[in-house]
NUVEX-152383 format. One record per atom (N, C-alpha, C): residue number from 1; residue in one letter; chain; atom name; x, y, z. Coordinates in steps of 0.001 Angstrom, whole numbers, plus 500000, padded with zeros to 6 digits. Example, Ala and Ser with C-alpha at 12.3 -4.5 7.8 and 13.67 -1.06 7.14 Angstrom:
{rec 1; "A"; "A"; "N"; {513190; 494310; 507800}},
{rec 1; "A"; "A"; "CA"; {512300; 495500; 507800}},
{rec 1; "A"; "A"; "C"; {513200; 496700; 507800}},
{rec 2; "S"; "A"; "N"; {512850; 497750; 507080}},
{rec 2; "S"; "A"; "CA"; {513670; 498940; 507140}},
{rec 2; "S"; "A"; "C"; {512900; 500030; 507870}},
//
This chain:
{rec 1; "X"; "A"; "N"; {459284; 116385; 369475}},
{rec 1; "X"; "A"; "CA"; {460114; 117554; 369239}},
{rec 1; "X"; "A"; "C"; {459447; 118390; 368174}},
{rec 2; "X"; "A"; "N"; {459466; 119810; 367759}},
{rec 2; "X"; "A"; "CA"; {458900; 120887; 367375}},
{rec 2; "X"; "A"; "C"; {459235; 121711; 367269}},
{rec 3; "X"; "A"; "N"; {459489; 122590; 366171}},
{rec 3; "X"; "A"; "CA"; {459519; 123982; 366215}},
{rec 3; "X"; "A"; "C"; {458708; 124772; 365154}},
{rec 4; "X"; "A"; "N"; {459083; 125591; 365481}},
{rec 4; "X"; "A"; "CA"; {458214; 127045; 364503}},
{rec 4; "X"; "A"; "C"; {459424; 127899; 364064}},
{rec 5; "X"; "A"; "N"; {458901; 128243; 362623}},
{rec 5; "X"; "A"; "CA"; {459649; 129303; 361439}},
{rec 5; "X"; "A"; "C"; {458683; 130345; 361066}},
{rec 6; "X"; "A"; "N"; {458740; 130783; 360311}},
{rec 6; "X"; "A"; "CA"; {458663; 131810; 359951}},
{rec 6; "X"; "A"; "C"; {458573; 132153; 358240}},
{rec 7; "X"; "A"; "N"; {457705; 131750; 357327}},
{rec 7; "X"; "A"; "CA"; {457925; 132227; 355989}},
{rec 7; "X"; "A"; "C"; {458734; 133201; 355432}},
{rec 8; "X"; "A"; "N"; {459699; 132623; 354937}},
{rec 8; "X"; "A"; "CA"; {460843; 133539; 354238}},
{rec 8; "X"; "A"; "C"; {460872; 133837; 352553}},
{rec 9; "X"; "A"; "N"; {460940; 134754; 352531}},
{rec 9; "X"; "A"; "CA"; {461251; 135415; 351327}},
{rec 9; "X"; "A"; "C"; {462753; 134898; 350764}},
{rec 10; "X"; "A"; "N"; {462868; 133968; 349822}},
{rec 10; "X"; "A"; "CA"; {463935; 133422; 349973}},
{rec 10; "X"; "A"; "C"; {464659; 133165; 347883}},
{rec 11; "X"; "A"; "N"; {465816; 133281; 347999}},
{rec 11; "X"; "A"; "CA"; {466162; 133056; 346546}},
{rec 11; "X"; "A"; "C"; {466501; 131702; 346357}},
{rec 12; "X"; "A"; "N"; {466842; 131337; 345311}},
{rec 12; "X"; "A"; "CA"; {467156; 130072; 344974}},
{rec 12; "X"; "A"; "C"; {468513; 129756; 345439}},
{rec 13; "X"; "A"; "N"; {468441; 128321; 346406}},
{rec 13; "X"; "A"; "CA"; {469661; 128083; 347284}},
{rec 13; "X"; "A"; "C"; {469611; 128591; 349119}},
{rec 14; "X"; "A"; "N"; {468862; 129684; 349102}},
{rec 14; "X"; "A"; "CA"; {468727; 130170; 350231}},
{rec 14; "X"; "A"; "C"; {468281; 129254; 351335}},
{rec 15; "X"; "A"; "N"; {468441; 129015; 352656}},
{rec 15; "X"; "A"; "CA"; {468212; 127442; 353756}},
{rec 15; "X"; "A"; "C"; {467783; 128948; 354843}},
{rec 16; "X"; "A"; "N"; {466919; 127705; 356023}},
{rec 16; "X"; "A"; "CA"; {466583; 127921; 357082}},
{rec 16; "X"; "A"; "C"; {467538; 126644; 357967}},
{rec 17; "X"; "A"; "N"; {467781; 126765; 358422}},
{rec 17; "X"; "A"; "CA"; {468472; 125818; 359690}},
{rec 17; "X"; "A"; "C"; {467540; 125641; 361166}},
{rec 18; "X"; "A"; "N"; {467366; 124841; 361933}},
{rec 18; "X"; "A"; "CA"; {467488; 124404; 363494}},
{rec 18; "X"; "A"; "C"; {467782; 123265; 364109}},
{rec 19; "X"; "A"; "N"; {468532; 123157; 365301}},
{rec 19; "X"; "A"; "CA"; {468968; 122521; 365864}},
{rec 19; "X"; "A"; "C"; {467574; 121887; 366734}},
{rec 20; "X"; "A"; "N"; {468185; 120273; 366634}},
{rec 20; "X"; "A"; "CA"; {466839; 119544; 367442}},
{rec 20; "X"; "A"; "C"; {467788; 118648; 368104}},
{rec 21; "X"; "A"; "N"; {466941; 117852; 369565}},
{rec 21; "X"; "A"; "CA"; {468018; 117561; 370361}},
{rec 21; "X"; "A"; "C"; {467266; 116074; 370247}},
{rec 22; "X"; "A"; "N"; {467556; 114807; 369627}},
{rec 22; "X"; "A"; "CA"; {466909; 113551; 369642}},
{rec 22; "X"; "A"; "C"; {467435; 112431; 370350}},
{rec 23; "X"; "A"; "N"; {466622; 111556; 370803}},
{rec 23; "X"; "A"; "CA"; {466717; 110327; 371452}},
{rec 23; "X"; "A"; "C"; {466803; 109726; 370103}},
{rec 24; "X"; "A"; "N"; {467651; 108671; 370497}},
{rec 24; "X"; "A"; "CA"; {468091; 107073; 369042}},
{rec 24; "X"; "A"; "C"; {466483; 107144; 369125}},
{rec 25; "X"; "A"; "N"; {466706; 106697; 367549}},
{rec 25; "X"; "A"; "CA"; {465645; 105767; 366927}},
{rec 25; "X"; "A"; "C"; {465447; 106250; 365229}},
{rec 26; "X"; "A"; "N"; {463787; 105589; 365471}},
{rec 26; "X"; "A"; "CA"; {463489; 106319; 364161}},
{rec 26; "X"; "A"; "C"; {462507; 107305; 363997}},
{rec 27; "X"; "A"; "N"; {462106; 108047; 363156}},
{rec 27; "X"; "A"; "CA"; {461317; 109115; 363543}},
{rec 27; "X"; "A"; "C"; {460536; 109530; 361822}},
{rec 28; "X"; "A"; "N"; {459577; 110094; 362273}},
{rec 28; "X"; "A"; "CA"; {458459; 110228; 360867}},
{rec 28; "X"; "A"; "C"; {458765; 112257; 361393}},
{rec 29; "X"; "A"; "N"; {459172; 112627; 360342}},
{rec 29; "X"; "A"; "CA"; {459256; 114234; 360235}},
{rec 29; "X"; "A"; "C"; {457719; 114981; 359402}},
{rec 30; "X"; "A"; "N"; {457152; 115378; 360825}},
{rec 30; "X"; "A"; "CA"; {456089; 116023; 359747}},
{rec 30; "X"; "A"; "C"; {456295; 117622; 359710}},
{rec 31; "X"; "A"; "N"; {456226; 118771; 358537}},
{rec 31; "X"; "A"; "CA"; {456835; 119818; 358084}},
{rec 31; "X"; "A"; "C"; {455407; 120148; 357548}},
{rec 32; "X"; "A"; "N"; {454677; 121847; 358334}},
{rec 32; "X"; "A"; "CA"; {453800; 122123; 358289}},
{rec 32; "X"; "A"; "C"; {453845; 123685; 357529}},
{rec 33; "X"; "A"; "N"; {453172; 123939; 356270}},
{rec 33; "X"; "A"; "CA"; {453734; 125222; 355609}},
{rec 33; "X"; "A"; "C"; {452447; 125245; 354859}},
{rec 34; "X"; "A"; "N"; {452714; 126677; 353677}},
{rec 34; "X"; "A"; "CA"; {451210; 127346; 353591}},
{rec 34; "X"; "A"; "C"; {451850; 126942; 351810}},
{rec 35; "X"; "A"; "N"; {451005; 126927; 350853}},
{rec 35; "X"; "A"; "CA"; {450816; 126923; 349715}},
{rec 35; "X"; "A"; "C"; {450661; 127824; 348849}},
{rec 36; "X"; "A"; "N"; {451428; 128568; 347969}},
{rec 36; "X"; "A"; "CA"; {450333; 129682; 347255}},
{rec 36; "X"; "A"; "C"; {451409; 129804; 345790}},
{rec 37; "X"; "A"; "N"; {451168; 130937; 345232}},
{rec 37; "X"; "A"; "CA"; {451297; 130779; 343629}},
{rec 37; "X"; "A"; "C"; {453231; 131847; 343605}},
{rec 38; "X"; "A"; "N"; {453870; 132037; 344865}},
{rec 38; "X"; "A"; "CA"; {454845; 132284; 344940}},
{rec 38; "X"; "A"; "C"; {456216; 131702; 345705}},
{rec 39; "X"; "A"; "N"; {455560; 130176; 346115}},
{rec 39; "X"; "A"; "CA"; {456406; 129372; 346855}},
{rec 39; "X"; "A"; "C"; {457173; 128368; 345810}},
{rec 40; "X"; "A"; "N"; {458045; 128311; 346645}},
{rec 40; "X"; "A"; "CA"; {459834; 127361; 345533}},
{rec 40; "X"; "A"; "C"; {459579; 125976; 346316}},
{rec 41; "X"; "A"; "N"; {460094; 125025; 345595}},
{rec 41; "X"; "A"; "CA"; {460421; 123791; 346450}},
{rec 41; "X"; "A"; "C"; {461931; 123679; 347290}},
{rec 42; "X"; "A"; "N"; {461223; 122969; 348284}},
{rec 42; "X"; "A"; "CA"; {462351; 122587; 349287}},
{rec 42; "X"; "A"; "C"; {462540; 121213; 349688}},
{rec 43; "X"; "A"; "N"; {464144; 121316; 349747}},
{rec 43; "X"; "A"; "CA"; {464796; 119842; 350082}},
{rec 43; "X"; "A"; "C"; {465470; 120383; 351391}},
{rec 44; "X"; "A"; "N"; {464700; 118971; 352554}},
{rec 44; "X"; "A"; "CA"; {464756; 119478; 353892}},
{rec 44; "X"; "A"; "C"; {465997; 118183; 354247}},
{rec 45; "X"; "A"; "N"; {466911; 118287; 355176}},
{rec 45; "X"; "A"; "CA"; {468190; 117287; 355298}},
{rec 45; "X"; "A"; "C"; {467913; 117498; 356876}},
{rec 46; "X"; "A"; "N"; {468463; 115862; 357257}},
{rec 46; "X"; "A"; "CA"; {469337; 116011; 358940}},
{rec 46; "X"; "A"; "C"; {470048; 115657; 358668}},
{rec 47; "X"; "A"; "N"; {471314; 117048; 359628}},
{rec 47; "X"; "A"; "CA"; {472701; 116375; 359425}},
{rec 47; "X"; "A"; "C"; {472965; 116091; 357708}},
{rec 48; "X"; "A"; "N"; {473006; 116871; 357070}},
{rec 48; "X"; "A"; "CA"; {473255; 117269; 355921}},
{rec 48; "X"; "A"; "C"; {472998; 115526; 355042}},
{rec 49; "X"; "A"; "N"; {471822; 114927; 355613}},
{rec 49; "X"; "A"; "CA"; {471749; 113299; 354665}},
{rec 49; "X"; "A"; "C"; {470127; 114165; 354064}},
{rec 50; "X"; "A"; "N"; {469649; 113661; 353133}},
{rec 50; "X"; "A"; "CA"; {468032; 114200; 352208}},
{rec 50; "X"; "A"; "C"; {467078; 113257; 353417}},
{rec 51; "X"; "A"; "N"; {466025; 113710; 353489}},
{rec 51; "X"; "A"; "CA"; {465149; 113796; 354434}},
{rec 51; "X"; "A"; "C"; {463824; 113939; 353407}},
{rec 52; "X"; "A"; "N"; {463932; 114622; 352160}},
{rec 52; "X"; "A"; "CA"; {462862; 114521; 351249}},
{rec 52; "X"; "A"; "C"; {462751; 116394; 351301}},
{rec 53; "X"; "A"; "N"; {461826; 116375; 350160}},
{rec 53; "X"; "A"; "CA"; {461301; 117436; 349205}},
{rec 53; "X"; "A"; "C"; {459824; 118100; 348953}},
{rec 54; "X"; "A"; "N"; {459771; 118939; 349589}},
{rec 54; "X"; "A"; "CA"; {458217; 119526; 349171}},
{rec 54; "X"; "A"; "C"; {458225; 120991; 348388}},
{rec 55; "X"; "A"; "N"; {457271; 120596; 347224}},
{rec 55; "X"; "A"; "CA"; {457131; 121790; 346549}},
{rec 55; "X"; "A"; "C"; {455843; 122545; 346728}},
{rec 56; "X"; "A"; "N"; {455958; 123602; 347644}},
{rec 56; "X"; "A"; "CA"; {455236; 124225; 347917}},
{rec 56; "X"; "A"; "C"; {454173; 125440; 346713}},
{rec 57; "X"; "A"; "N"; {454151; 124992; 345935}},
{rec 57; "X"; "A"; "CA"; {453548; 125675; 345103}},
{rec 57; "X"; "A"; "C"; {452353; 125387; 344874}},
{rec 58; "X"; "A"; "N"; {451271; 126140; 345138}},
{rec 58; "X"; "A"; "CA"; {449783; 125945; 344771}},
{rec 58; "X"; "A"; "C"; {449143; 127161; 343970}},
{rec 59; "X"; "A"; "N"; {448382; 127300; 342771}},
{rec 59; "X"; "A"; "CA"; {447618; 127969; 342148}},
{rec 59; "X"; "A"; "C"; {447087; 129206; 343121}},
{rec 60; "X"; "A"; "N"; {446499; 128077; 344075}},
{rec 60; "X"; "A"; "CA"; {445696; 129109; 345097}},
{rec 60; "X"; "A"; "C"; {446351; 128858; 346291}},
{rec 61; "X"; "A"; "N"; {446116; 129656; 347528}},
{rec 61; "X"; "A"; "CA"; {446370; 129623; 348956}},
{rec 61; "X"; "A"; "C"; {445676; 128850; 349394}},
{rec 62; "X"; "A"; "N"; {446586; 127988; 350251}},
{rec 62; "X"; "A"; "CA"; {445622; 127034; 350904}},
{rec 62; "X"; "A"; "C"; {446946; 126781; 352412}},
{rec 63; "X"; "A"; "N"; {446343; 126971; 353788}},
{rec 63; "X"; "A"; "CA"; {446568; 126684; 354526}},
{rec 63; "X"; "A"; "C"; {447566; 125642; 355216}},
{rec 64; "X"; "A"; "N"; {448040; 124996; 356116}},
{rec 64; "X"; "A"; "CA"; {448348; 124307; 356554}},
{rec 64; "X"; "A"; "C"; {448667; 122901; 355964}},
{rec 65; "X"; "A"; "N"; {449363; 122601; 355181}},
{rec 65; "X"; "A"; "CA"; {449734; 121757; 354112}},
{rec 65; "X"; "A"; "C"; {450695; 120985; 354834}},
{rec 66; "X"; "A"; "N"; {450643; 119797; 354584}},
{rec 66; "X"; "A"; "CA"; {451407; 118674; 355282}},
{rec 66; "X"; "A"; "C"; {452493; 117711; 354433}},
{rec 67; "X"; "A"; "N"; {453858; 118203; 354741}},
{rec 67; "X"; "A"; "CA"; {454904; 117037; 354193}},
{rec 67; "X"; "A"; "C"; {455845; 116057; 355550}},
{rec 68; "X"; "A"; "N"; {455253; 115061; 354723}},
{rec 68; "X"; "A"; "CA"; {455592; 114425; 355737}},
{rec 68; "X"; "A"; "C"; {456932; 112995; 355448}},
{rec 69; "X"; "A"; "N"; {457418; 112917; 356016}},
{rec 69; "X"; "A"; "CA"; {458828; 112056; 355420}},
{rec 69; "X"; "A"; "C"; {458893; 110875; 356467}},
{rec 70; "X"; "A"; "N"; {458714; 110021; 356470}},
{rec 70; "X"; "A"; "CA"; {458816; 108524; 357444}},
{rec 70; "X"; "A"; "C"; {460620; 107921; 357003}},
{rec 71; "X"; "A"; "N"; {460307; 107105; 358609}},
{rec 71; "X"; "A"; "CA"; {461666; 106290; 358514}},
{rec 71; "X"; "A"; "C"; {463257; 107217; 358548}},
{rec 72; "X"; "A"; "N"; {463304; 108042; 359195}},
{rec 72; "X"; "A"; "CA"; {464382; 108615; 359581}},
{rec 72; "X"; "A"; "C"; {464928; 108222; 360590}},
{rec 73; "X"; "A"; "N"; {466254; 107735; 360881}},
{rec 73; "X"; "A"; "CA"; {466928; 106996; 361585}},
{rec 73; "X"; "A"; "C"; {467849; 107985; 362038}},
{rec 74; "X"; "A"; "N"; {467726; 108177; 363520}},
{rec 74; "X"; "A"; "CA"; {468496; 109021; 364265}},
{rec 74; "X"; "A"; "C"; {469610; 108358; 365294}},
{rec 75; "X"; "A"; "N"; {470613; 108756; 365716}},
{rec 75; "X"; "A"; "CA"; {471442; 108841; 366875}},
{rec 75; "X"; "A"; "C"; {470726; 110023; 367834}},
{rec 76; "X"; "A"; "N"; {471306; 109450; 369410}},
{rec 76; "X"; "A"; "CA"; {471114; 110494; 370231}},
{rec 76; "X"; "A"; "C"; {471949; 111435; 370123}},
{rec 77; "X"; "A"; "N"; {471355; 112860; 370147}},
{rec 77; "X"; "A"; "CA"; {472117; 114197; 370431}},
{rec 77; "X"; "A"; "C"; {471576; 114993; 369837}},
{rec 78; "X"; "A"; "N"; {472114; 116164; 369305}},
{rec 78; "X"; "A"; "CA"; {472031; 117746; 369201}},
{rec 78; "X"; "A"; "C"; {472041; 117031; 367250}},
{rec 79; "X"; "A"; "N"; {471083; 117507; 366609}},
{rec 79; "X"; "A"; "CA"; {471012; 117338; 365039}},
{rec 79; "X"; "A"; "C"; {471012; 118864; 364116}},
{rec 80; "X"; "A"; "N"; {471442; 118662; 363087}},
{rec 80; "X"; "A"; "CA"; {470718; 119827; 362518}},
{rec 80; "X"; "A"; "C"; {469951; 119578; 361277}},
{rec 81; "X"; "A"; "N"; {468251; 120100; 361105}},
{rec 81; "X"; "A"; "CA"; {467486; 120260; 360287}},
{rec 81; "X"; "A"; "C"; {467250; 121201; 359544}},
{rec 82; "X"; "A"; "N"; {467128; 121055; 358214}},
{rec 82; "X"; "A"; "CA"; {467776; 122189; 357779}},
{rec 82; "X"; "A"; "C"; {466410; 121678; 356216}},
{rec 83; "X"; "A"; "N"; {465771; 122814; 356296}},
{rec 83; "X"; "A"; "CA"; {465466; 123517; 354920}},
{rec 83; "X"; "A"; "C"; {466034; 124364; 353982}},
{rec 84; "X"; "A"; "N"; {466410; 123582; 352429}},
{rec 84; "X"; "A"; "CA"; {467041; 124510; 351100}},
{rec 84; "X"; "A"; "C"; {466138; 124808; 350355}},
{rec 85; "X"; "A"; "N"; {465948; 126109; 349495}},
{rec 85; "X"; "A"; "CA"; {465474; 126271; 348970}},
{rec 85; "X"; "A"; "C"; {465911; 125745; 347274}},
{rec 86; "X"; "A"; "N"; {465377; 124733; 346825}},
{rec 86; "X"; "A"; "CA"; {465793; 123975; 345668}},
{rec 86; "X"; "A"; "C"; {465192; 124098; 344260}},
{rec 87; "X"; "A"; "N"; {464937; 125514; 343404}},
{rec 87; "X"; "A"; "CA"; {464457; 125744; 342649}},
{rec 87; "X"; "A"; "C"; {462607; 125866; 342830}},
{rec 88; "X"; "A"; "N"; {461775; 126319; 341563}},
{rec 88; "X"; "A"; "CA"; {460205; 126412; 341815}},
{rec 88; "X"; "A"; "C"; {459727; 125690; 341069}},
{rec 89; "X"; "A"; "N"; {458332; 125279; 340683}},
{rec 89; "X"; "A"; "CA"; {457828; 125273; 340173}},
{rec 89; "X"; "A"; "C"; {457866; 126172; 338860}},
{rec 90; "X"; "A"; "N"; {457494; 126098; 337714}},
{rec 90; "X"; "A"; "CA"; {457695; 127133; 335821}},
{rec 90; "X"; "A"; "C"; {456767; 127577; 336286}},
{rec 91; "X"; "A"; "N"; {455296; 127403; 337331}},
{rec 91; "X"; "A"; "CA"; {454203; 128398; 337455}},
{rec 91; "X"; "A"; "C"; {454529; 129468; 338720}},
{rec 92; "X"; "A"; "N"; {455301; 129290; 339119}},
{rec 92; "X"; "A"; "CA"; {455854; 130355; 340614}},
{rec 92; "X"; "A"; "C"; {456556; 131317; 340229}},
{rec 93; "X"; "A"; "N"; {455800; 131999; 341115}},
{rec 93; "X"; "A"; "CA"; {456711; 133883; 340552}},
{rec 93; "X"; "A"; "C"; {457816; 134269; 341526}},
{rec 94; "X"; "A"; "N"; {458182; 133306; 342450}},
{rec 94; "X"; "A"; "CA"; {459163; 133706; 343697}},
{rec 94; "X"; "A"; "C"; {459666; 131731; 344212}},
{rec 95; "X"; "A"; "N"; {460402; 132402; 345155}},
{rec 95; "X"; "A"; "CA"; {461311; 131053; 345562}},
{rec 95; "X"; "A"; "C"; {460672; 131446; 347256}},
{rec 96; "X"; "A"; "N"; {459880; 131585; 347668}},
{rec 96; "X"; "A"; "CA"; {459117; 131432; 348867}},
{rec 96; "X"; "A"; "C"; {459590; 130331; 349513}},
{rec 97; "X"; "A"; "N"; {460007; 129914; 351069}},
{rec 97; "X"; "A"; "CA"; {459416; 128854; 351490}},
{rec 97; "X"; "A"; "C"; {459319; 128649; 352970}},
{rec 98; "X"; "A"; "N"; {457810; 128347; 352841}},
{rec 98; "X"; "A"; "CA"; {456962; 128654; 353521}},
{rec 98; "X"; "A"; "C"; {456840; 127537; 354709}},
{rec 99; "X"; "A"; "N"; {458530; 127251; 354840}},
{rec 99; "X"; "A"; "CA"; {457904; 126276; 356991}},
{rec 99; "X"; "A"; "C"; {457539; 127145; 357669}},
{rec 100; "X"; "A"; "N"; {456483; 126611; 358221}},
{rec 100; "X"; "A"; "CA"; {455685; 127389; 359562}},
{rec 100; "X"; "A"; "C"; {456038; 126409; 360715}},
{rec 101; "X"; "A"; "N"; {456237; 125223; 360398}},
{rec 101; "X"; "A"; "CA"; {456585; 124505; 362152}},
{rec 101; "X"; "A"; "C"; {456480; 122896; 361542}},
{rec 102; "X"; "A"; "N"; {457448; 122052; 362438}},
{rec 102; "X"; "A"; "CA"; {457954; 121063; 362437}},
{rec 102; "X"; "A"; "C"; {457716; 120243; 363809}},
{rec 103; "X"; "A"; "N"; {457211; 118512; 363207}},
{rec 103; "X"; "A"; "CA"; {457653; 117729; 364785}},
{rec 103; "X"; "A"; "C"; {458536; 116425; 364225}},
{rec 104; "X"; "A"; "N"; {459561; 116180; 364974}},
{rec 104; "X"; "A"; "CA"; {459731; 115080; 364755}},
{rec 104; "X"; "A"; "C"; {459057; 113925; 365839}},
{rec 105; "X"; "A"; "N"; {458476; 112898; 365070}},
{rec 105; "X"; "A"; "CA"; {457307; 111448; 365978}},
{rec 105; "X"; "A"; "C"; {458361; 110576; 366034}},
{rec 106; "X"; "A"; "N"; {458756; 110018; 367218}},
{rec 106; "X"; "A"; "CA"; {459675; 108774; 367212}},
{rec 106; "X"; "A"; "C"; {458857; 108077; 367119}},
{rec 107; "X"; "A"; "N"; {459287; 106696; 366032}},
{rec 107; "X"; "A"; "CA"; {458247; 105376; 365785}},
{rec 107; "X"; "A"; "C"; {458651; 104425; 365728}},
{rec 108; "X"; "A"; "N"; {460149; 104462; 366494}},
{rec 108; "X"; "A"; "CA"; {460930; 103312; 366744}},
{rec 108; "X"; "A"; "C"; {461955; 103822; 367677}},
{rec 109; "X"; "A"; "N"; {462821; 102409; 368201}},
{rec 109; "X"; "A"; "CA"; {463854; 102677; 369225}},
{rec 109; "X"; "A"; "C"; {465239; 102199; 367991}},
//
């Protein structure tokens, strides 16, 4: 499963949401976004439980940056994944955050 976002210009507190449709099990969430000296950290949830935290803040720009969260334990059906924007980095000049696209890997039944 997969999707694509869109870098948002975002304030502190501000979320992206999508709906993903999963088979039971367990699943490793990998969350693919860009780095640079105006991105906030984010705390990403399914179904409103923590899923984990990436702070997207880098000095410099750097590409395709990988957070990745293992051991998520799903039910079958319709979920919602959801990126918050959860404060920055003291070196960030903005609350940026920067998902560009998501898969969830089932790695268990």
């Amino acid at each position: 499963m997969g999707a694509t976002g869109q870098e948002s210009d975002a304030n502190d507190g501000d979320w992206q949401e999508w709906s993903v449709c999963l088979a039971a099990g367990t699943y490793t969430i990998t969350v693919i976004g860009d780095q640079d000296s105006a991105y906030g950290s984010t705390d990403y949830t399914l179904d409103g439980a923590a899923v984990g935290t990436k702070d997207w803040y880098s000095a410099g720009f750097a590409f395709n940056v990988v957070a990745q969260f293992t051991g998520i334990a799903a039910t079958a059906g319709v979920h919602t994944f959801r990126g918050t924007v959860n404060g920055k980095n003291p070196g960030s000049t903005d609350y940026i955050m920067p998902t560009q696209w998501f898969t969830f890997t089932r790695t268990g039944a």
